[in-house]
C-alpha positions in Angstrom: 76.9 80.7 81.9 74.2 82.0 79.6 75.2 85.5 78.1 72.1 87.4 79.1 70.9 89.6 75.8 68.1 89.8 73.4 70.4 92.2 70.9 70.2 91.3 67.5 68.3 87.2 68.5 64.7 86.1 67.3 63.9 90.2 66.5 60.2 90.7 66.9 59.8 87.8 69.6 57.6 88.0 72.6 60.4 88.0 75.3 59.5 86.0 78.7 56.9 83.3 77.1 58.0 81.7 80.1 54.4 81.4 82.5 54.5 84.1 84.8 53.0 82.6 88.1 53.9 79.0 87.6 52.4 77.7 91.2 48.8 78.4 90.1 48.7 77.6 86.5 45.5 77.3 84.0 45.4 76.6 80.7 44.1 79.7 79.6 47.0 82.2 79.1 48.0 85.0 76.7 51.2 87.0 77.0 51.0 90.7 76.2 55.1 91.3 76.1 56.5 92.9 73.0 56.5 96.3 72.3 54.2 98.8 73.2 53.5 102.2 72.5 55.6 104.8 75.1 54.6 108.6 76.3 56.5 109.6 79.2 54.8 112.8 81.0 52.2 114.6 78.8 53.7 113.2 75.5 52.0 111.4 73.2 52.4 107.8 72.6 55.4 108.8 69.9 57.5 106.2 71.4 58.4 102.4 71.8 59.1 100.5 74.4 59.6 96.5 74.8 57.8 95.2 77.8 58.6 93.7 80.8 62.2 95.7 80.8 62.0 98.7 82.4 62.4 102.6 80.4 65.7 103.0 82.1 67.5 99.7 81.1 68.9 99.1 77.6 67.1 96.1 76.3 63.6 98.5 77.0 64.8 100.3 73.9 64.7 103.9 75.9 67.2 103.7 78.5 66.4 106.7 80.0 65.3 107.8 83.6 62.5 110.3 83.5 61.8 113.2 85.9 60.4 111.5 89.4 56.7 111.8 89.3 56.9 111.5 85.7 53.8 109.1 84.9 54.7 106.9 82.5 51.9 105.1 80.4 52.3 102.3 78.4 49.5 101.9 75.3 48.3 98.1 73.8 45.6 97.2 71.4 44.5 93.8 72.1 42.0 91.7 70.2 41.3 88.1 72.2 41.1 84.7 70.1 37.3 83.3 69.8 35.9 81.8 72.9 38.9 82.8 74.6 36.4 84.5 77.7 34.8 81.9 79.3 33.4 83.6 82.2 36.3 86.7 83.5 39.0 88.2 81.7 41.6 89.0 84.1 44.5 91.3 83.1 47.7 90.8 85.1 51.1 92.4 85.7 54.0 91.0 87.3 55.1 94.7 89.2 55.9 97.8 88.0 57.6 100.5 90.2 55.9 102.3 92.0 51.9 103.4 91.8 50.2 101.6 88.9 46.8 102.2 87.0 45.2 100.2 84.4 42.8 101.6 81.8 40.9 99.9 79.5 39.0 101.7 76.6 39.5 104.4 78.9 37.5 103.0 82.4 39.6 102.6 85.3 39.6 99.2 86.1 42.8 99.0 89.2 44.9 101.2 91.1 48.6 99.4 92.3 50.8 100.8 95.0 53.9 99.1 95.6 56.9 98.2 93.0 57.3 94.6 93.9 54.4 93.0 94.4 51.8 91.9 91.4 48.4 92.9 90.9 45.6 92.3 88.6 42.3 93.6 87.5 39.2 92.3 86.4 38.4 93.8 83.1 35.8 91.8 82.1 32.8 94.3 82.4 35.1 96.9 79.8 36.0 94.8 77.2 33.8 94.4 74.4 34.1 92.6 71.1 37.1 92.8 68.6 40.1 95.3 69.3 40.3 96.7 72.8 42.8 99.3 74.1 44.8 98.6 77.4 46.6 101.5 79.1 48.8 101.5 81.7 50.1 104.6 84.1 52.9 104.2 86.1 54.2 106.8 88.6 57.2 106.7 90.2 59.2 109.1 93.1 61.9 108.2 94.9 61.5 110.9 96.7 58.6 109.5 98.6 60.7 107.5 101.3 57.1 105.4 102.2 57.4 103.2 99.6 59.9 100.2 99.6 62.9 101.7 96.9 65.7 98.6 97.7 69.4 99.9 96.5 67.6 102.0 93.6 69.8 105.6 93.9 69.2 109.0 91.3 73.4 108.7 92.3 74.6 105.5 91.3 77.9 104.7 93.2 79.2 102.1 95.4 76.4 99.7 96.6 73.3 102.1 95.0 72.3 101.4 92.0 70.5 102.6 88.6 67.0 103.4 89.2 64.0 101.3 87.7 60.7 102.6 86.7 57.2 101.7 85.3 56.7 97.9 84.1 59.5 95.6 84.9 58.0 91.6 85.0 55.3 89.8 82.7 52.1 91.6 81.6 49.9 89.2 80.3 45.7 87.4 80.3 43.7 84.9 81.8 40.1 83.9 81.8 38.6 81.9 83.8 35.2 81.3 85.2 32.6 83.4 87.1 33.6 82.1 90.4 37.4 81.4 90.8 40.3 80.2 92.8 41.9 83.9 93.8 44.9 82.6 95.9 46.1 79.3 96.6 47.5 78.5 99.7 50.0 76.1 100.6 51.3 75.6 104.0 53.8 72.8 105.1 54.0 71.5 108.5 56.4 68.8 108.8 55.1 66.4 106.8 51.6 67.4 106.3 50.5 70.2 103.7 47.8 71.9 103.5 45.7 73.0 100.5 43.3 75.9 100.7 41.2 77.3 97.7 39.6 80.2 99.8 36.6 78.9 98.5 33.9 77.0 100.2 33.1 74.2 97.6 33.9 71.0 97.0 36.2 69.7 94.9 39.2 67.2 94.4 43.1 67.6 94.8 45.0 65.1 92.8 48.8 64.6 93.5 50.9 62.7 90.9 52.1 59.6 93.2 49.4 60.1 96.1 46.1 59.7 94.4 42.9 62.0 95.0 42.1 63.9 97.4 38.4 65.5 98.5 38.3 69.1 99.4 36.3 69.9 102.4 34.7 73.6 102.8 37.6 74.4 100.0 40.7 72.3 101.8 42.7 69.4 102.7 45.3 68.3 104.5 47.6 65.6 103.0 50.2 63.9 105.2 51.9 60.8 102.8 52.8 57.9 104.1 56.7 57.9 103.2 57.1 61.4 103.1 60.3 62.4 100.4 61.5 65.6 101.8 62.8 68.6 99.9 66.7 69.7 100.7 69.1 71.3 98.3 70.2 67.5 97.7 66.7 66.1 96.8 64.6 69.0 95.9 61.5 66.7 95.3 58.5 68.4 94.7 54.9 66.9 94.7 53.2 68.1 91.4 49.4 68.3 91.7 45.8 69.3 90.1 43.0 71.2 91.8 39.7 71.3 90.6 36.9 73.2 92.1 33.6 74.3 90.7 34.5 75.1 87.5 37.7 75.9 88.2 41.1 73.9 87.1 44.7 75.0 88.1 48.0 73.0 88.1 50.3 73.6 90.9 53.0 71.7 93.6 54.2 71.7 97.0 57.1 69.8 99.0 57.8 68.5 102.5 60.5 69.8 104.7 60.9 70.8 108.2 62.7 73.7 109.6 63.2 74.5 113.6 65.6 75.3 115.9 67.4 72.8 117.9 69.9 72.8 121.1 72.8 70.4 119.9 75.0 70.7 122.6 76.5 73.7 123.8 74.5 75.8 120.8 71.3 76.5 119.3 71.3 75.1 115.7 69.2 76.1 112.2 68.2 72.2 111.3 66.5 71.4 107.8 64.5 68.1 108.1 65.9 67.0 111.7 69.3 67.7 111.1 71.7 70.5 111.4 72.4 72.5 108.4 74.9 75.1 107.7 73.2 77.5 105.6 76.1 77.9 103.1 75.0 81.1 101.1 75.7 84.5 99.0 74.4 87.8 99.2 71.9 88.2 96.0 70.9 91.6 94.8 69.4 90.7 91.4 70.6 93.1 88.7 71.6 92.8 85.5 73.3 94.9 83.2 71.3 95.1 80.4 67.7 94.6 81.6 68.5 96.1 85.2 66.0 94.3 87.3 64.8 92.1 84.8 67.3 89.4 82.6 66.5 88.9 78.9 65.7 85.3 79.5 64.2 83.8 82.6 66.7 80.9 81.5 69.2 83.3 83.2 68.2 82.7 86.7 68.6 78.9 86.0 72.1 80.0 85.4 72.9 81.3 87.9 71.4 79.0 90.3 73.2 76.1 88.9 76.5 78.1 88.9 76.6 78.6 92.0 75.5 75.0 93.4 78.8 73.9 91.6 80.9 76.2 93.6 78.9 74.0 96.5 76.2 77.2 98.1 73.1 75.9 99.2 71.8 79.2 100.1 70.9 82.6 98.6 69.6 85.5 100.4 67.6 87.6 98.3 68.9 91.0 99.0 66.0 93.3 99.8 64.3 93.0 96.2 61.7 90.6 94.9 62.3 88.3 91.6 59.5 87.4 88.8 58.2 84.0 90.6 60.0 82.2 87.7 62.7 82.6 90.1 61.8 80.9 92.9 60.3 78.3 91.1 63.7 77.5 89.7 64.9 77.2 93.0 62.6 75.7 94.2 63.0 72.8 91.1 67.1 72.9 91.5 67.4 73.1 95.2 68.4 76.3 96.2 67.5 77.6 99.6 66.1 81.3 99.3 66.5 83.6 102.1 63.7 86.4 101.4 64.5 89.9 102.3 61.7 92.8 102.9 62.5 95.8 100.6 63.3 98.7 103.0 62.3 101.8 102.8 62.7 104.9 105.3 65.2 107.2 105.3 69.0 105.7 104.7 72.1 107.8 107.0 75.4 106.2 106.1 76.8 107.4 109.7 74.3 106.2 111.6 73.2 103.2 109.5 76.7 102.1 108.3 79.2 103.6 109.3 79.1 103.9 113.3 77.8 100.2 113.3 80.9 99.0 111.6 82.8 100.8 114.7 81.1 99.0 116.7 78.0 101.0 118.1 75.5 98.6 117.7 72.8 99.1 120.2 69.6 100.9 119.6 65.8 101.5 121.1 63.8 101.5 118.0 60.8 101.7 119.4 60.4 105.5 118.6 62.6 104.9 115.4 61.3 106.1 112.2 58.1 107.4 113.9 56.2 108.6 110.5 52.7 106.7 110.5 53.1 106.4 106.8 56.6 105.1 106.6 55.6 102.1 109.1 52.7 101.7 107.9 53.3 100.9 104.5 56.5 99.1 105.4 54.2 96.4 106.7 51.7 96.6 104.3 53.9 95.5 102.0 56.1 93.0 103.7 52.3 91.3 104.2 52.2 91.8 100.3 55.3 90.3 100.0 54.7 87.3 102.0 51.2 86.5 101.2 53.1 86.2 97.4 55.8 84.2 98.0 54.8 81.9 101.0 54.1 79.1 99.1 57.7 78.7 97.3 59.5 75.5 99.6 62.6 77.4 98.8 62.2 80.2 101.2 62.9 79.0 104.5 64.0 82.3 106.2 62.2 86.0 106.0 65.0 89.4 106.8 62.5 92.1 108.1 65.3 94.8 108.8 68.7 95.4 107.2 71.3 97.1 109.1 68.7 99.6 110.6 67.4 100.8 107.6 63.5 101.7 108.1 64.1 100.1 111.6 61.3 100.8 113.8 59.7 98.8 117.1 61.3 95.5 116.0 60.4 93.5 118.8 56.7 94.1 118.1 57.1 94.3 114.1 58.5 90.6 114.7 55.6 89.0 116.7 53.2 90.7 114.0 55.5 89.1 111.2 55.2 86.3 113.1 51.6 85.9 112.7 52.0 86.3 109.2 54.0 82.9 109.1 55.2 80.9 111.6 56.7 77.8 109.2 60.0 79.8 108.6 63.2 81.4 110.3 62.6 85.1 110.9 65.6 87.6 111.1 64.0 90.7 112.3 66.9 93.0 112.7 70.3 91.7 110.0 73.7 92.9 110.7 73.3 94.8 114.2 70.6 96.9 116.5 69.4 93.7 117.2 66.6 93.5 120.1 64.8 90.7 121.7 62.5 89.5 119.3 64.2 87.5 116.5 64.4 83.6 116.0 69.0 84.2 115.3 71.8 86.9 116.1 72.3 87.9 112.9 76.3 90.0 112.2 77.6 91.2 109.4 81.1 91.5 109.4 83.6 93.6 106.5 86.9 94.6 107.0 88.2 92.8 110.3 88.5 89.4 111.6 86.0 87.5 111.9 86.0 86.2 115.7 82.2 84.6 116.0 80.7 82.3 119.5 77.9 81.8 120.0 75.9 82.9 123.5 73.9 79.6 123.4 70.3 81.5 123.0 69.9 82.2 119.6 71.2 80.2 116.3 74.7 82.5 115.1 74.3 83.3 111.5 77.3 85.3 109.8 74.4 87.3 107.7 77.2 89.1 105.7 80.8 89.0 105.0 83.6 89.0 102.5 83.3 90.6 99.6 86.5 90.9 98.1 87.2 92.7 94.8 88.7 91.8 92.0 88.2 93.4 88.6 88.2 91.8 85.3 89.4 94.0 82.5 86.8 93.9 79.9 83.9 92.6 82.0 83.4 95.7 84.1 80.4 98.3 84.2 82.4 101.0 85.2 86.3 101.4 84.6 86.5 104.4 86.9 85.6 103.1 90.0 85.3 100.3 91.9 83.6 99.2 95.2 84.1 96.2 98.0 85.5 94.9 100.9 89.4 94.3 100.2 91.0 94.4 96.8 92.8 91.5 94.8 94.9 92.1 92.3 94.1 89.1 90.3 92.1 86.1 90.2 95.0 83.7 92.4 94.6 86.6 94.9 91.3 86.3 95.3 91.0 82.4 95.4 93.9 82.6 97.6 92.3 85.4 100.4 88.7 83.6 100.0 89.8 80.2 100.7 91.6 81.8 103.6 89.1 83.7 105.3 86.7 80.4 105.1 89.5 77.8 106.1 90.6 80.0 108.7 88.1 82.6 110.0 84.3 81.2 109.2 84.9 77.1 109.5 86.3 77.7 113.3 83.1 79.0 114.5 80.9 76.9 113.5 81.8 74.7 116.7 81.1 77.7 118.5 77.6 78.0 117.5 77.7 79.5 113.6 75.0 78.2 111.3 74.7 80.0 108.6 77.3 82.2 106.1 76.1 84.7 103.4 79.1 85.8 101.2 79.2 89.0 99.4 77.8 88.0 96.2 77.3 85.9 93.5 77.6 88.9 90.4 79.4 92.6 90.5 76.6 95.2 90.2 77.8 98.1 88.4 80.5 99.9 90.3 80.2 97.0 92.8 82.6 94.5 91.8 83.1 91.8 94.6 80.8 89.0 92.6 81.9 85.6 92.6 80.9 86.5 88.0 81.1 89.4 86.3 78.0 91.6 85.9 77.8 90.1 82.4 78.1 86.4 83.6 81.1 86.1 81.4 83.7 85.1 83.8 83.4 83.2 86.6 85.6 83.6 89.2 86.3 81.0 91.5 86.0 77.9 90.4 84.5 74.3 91.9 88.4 73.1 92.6 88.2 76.5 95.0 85.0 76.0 96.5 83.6 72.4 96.8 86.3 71.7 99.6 85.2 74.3 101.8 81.6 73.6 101.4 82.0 70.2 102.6 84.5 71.0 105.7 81.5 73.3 107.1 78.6 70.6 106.3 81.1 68.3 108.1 81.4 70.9 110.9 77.9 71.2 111.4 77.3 67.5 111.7 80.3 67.0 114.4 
């Protein structure tokens, strides 16, 4: 696996050339990475920092966490190529954490709230010929329980991590003309997709291997003849070009199915017609040097492909968003994504965690969590969220709720989710307080057997489980502590417990009614080390010998 550090290669480079939003791509691009000037609170711009990394992580060059509420502001001078402009200059930024404002030769031109999501701004009307200065304020609290925070801690320990602030993906510069494609949409059903521009002209869509394709009142609906579906085995996509008006992006979709079938005694998650055992690991996304961000966007490649040797199909996304470079590489290697929202609310490890795991597990939510502005802007940015990532084939299953954290009125908050996409699997409430309203019965299970049927309603998924620790001297964050489910001594140990607790524990249900297994995780994260690698993607772990045979035994379980 790649090593994933800038220290001391290609000084002075741009890092992340790669294109930041590669399912709506035009030609006209310029990355504004690299360093820029740095004044946390009322400093002066005094200091460096190297963009997209985040002011907390070591490869920003500050690694330090400010004060919360501290604004952050990040300073650029910028001077376009000629006859770049053709029409609007559009200034984008892949998220920064948590209320964003962009400035250009001082005018306001956006306001940003949310760390996860990207926004842009029109700057056209402010810039003006030769060098222009761009300055971005970030503010960041997370003290303010409304906005989505994920595992981010001001006390890292256990499963709570370092905190990120300010910019942490791609900033970077398109033109394009005065009337523009703002958001593709592409939505699958079965074996049709559906292209929509969001603009009422006409135009063509034209799909490498189909032909053309008119646009009528700004879309069309494809349906090939011999439809090549997409499946972790055969991740096929259809590359096209859209043009509209003036306009010209690059983009792709694929084919596949997902619903919910009885087979037998059980409900069962099929992809394409068939049953599929969702064969997964928990994914939180950090990295040791960059924090939310990896040096390289190569690294996600990486890991993808690491862990489709050991035989997993599946990640689940563990309630944080990834750069769409991400996604795409799923999307291009076959890896299923399962999407979590980013909770926020207020977190009680006895109510949340620790009673649960003893086995009180039922809860009315509907009064749960009753502050306006916590709900609220919980669903404003799950709609965010969504309306960002729905075109990505990979993502075939959305977690609203995790272990009643930010739980409120789930029933409800899954027929509105519902309405926000009804292609994919929805799991409103993982691990336990489940309710009515949710397509699976979703468990998470640490620290006793696992003992799994199915009640022939709902599709069993085993959201969570395993976890075991094993720590590898010289490749740990922290040599004072150490978190998990279940220590091993050394690496036989832990080949020898997880082969176990799939051979014996998780392959048994699955003919009675399990369709799905996430295993806890594919890296350690700081004092969390029950990876599969270490945090530095040094040392892997288990190894395909371990693995491979126990991914085929529940594929072949599934298909019984």
């Amino acid at each position: 696996m790649r090593l994933c550090t800038t220290r001391g290669e290609n000084p002075g480079m741009t890092p992340w050339q790669t294109y930041p939003r590669p399912q709506m791509r035009r030609d006209s691009y310029i990355n504004l990475n690299g360093m820029w000037e740095f004044a946390p609170g009322t400093e002066e711009f005094h200091r460096q920092i190297l963009v997209p990394f985040c002011p907390e992580s070591e490869l920003s060059g500050i690694g330090e966490h400010f004060p919360e509420g501290t604004v952050l502001s990040y300073r650029r001078r910028v001077t376009l190529p000629p006859g770049f402009c053709r029409g609007r200059l559009l200034l984008h930024v892949g998220a920064a954490d948590q209320i964003a404002e962009i400035f250009v030769n001082g005018i306001p031109a956006a306001r940003h709230e949310g760390g996860y999501t990207a926004f842009w701004a029109d700057v056209t009307e402010a810039w003006r010929e030769g060098e222009n200065e761009i300055v971005i304020r970030c503010r960041d609290d997370l003290g303010d329980r409304a906005f989505p925070y994920g595992k981010q801690t001001l006390t890292r320990s256990g499963m709570w991590y370092t905190p990120v602030s300010g910019i942490w993906q791609t900033v970077w510069m398109e033109s394009v003309p005065e009337v523009f494609i703002r958001q593709l949409r592409v939505e699958v059903r079965g074996a049709s997709v559906t292209i929509d521009t969001g603009l009422e002209l006409p135009g063509t869509v034209t799909v490498a291997g189909l032909g053309s394709f008119s646009l009528e009142q700004g879309t069309v609906t494809i349906t090939p003849e011999k439809p090549r579906l997409w499946s972790p085995g055969d991740p096929w996509l259809y590359r096209f070009t859209l043009e509209t008006g003036e306009d010209r992006v690059e983009s792709y979709f694929a084919l596949r199915t997902l619903e919910i079938r009885k087979i037998g005694a059980y409900p069962r998650l099929c992809l394409n017609g068939k049953p599929f055992f969702f064969h997964g690991l928990l994914d939180q996304g950090y990295w040791p040097e960059g924090l939310f961000t990896p040096a390289d966007p190569r690294c996600y490649a990486d890991d993808i492909l690491a862990m489709k040797k050991l035989g997993f199909n599946t990640l689940r996304k563990h309630i944080k968003v990834e750069p769409e470079e991400f996604y795409y590489q799923c999307d291009c290697l076959g890896m299923i994504v399962w999407q979590d929202m980013v909770n926020n609310g207020p977190y009680r490890f006895l109510r949340d965690t620790a009673l649960p795991n003893l086995g009180i597990q039922r809860l009315d939510d509907r009064r749960r969590c009753p502050d306006a502005r916590i709900r609220g802007t919980f669903l404003e940015q799950a709609e965010a969220l969504v309306s960002q990532l729905r075109n990505h084939p990979c993502i075939c299953y959305w977690t609203v709720f995790n272990e009643g954290w930010g739980q409120f009125d789930s029933d409800r908050v899954y027929d509105w989710f519902r309405k926000l996409d009804d292609t994919r699997f929805i799991d409103t409430t993982s691990g336990w307080f489940r309710r009515s309203r949710t397509d699976v019965d979703s468990r998470h299970i640490y620290g006793r057997p696992i003992r799994l049927k199915g009640d022939g309603k709902k599709p069993l998924v085993l959201s969570e489980f395993g976890g075991k620790t094993c720590r590898i001297s010289g490749h740990v964050f922290n040599p004072d502590k150490a978190y998990g489910y279940g220590v091993c001594r050394d690496l036989p140990e832990l080949r020898q417990q997880v082969a176990a607790l799939y051979r014996d524990q998780v392959i048994p249900c699955v003919e009675r009614g399990l369709c799905a297994a996430i295993y806890t995780q594919v890296s350690d994260v700081e004092d969390e080390i029950n990876g599969l690698v270490t945090y530095d993607r040094k040392v892997e772990k288990l190894t395909p010998k371990d693995m491979v045979p126990l991914a085929r035994a529940l594929a072949e379980a599934v298909e019984k």
